[in-house]
N, C-alpha and C positions, 0 to 999 in steps of 0.2 A: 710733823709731816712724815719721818721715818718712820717705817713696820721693824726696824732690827732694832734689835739688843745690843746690848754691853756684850753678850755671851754667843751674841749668833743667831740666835733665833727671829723666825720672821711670823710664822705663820703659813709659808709657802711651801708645795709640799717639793721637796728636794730631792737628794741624793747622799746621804749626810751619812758619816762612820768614817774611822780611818780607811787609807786606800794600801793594797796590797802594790808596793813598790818593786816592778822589775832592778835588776842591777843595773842601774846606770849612771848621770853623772849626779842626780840627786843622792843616791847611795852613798856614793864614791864622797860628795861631800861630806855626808852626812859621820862615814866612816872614819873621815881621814881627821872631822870634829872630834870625835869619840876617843882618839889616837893623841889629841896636843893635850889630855888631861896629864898624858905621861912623858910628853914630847916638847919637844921644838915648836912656837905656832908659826905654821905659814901663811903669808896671807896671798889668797885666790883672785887671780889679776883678770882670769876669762872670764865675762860676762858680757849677756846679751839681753838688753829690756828692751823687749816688745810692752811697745809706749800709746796705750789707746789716747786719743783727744780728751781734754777736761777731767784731769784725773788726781791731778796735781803731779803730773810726770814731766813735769820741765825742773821743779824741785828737783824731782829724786836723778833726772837725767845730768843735772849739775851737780851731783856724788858724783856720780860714776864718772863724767867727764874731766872734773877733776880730779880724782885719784889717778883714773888711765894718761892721763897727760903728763903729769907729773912724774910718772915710770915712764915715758915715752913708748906706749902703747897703741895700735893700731886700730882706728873705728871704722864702721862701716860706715859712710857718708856718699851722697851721690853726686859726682862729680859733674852733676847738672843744674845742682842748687845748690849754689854757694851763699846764698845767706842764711840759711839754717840743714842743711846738709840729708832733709829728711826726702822719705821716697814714696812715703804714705800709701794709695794705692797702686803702684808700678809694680808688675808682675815679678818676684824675685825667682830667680835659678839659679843651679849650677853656674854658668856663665855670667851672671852679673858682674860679679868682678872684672869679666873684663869688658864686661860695656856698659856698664853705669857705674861703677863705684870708684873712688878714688884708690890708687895702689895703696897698700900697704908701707908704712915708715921704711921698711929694709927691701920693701922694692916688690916686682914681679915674683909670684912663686912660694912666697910667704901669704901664711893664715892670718886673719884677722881675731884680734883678741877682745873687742867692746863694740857691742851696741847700744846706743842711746836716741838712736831718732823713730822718727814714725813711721813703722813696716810693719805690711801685713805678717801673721809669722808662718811660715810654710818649712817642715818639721827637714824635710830633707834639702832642699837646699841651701838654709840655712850649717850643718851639719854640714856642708860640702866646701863654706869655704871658713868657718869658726876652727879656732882651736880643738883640737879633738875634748880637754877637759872643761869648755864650755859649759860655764851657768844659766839656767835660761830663767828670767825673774821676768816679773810682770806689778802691774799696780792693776787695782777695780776702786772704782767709788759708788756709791749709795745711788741706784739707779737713779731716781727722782731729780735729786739738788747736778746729778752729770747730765742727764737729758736736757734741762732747763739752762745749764749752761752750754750746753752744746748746739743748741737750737740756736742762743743766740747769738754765739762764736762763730758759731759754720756761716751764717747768712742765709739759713733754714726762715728768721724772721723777717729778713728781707724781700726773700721771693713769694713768703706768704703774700706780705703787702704790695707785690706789686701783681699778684696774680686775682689779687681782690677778695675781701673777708666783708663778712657779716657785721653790718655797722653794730657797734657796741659790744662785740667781741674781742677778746685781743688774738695775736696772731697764732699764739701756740693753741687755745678755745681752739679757733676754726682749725689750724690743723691736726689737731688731734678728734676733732669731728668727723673730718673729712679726709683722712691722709691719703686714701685712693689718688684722692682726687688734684691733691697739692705736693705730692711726691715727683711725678714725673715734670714737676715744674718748675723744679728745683736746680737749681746750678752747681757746677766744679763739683760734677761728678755725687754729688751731695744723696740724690735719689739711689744710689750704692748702699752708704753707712747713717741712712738717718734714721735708721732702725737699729736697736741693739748691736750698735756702733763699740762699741766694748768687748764684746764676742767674736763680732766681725772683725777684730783687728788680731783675734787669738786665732782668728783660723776659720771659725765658722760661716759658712756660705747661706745667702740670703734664702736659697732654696732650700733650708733646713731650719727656719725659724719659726716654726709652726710643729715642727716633728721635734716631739719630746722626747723619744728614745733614742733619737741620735744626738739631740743637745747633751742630755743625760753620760752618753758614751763619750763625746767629745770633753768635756768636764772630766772625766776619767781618767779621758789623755791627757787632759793639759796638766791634770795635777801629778800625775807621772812622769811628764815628761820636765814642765819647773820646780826648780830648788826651792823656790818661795815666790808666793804672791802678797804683795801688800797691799795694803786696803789702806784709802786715802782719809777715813773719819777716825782711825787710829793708828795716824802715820807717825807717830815716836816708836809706838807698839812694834809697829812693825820694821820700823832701823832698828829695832833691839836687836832680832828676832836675826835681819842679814849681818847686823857686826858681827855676832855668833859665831853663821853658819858659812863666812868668808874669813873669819879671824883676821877681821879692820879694827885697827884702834878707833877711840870716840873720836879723836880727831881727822880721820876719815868720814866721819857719819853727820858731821855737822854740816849746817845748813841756813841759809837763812833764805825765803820763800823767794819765790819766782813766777813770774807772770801771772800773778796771782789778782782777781777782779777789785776795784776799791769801793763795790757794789753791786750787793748780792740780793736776787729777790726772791720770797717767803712764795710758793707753792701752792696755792687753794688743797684742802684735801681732794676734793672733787677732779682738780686735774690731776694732781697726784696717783692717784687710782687709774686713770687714763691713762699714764706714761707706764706704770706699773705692765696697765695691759700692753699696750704696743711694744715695751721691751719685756715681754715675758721670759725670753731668754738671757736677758740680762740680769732680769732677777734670781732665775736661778742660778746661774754662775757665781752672782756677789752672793747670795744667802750660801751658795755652799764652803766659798773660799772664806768669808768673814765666821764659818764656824771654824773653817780649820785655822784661822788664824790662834782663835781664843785658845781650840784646844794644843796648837803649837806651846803658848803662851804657861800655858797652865804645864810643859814639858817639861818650859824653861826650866824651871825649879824655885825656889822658897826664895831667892833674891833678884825676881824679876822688878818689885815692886823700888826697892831700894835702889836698883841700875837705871828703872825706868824716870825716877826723883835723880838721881846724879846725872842725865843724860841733859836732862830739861834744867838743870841749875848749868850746867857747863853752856848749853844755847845760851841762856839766858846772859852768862860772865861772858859769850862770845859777841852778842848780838851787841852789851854796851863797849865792849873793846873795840870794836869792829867799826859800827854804824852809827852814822854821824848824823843822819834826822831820821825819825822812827816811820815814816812814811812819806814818800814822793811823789804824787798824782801825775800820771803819764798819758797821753793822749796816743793811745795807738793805731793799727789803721781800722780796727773795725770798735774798740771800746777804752777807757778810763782803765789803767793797772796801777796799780802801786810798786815802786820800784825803792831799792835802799843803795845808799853810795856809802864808800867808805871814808874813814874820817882822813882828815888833811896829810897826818903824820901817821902813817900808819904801816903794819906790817906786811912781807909779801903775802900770809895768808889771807890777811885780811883783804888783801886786793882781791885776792881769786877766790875767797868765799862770795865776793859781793858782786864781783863781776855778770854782767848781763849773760843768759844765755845765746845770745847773737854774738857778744864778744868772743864766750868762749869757745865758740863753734867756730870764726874765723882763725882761732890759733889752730886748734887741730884740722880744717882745711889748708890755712897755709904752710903746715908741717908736709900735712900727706899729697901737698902737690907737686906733681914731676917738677914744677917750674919753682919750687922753693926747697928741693930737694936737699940741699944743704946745711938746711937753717935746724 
């Protein structure tokens, strides 16, 4: 079903070569890496993931949640959604914090040091209330297998079928036929990001989804402006690639999956190619970061292969430490997930590696609320 490679490569024509890096905080990572060969390592507690839908960014946002928790570290969350703290399309500024977001651990007046939920990324005000040495990471997955789950996560499949399809079609056929026509019919705001929904959450506005020289430029910024992107079909690859450039021990970096589907479905080529077109922006975004992934990778040096085998045996001695039935069929509000619990007698890691991401989004809610201020 996939056009990429192992290596990057698609077929599509990109943007591809290393990028000429202003000084900034990727630099400043990147330098102060170069520095623990001889030094002390520190490990880098600001970061901000701008978290597209269906990426597998609930995984990677339970790192970062737990690491940041565990230093008693401050998220951005909107103190309008308390069950999963995310702001998704809601316009962010300068002023958000003080009228959507929950204060900060040490109160009014203090910067926030971790993002983990779902926001548009807008470069400055972001930058206005983040820690000045802010990380800014992202994840992209393989346009096709993310459209297809996004279609029918969002409820994209639902408003097909209730707006009416072509008997013997199914719902993504007809709207990928017809999207003119099934877009504006769409709900919760859905007719926004059900186009290269991935791009759209880096920044990129639906009126430049068609204008290649300005996808092309914005690609340029994004890769300038994040420390690293990772790519969800070679997600070990790329927690190699951030314990690195964060200087996190592996146990940091471990993980065991998260809202993850208990049934996944195979793509016709034919729509394939469809989706390909409709998020043509998407593709080129993933085809250019899934190369700089590999050429990251290939940076790494001569014992990536060997960290990348010690990474995957440590999951592995964790997942049987840890989990107590290798899969859990969950009925959620719109599909089937597979969930993992920890075992009866078990360790505090182990609690917080298995913990739900609704669980662990209610601790750091009830941390950063004025009304549990204490806790």
């Amino acid at each position: 079903m996939s056009q990429w490679n192992r290596d990057g490569t698609s077929g599509t024509n990109g943007i591809y070569g290393k990028s000429s890096f202003p000084l900034n905080t990727k630099d400043s990572i990147r330098s102060s890496f170069n520095g623990m060969l001889n030094s002390a390592c520190v490990k880098h507690k600001n970061v901000a993931f701008v978290k597209p839908h269906k990426t597998g960014g609930t995984t990677l946002a339970s790192i970062i949640n737990r690491f940041g928790y565990d230093r008693r570290l401050s998220f951005v969350v909107s103190r309008y959604n308390r069950r999963n703290g995310h702001l998704r399309q809601l316009p962010i500024t300068s002023d958000s914090p003080r009228t959507m977001f929950l204060p900060p651990v040490n109160g009014g007046g203090s910067k926030y040091n971790m993002v983990a939920v779902h926001a548009i990324y807008n470069k400055t005000a972001m930058r206005s209330f983040m820690e000045p040495d802010t990380a800014y990471i992202s994840i992209l997955r393989e346009p096709v297998g993310q459209f297809e789950s996004f279609f029918n996560f969002m409820q994209l499949r639902t408003s097909v079928m209730r707006a009416g399809k072509p008997e013997g079609t199914s719902a993504l056929e007809a709207f990928l036929e017809r999207p003119d026509y099934y877009v504006p019919k769409l709900v919760h705001d859905r007719d926004k990001d059900s186009r290269n929904n991935q791009f759209y959450y880096l920044g990129l506005k639906p009126e430049f989804f068609e204008n290649e020289k300005v996808i092309n430029e914005t690609i340029r910024t994004i890769d300038n402006d994040f420390a690293l992107i990772l790519i969800t079909d070679y997600f070990d690859e790329s927690l190699l690639l951030l314990k690195r450039l964060f200087c996190w021990d592996t146990e940091d970096i471990l993980y065991v999956k998260k809202n993850q589907r208990s049934h996944r479905t195979e793509v016709p080529e034919n729509l394939a190619t469809k989706i390909r077109q409709w998020n043509r922006a998407d593709v080129l975004l993933y085809d250019y970061f899934n190369r700089t992934l590999w050429r990251k990778i290939k940076e790494y040096g001569p014992n990536f292969d060997s960290d990348l085998a010690e990474l995957r045996k440590n999951l592995q001695d964790t997942f049987d430490e840890c989990v107590d039935s290798s899969a859990v069929e969950t009925q959620g509000r719109l599909k089937r997930k597979v969930e993992y619990k920890a075992k009866s007698q078990t360790t505090k890691f182990c609690s917080s590696l298995t913990r739900s991401h609704l669980d662990m989004h209610r601790l750091i809610w009830t941390r950063q609320s004025p009304r549990y201020r204490h806790r």
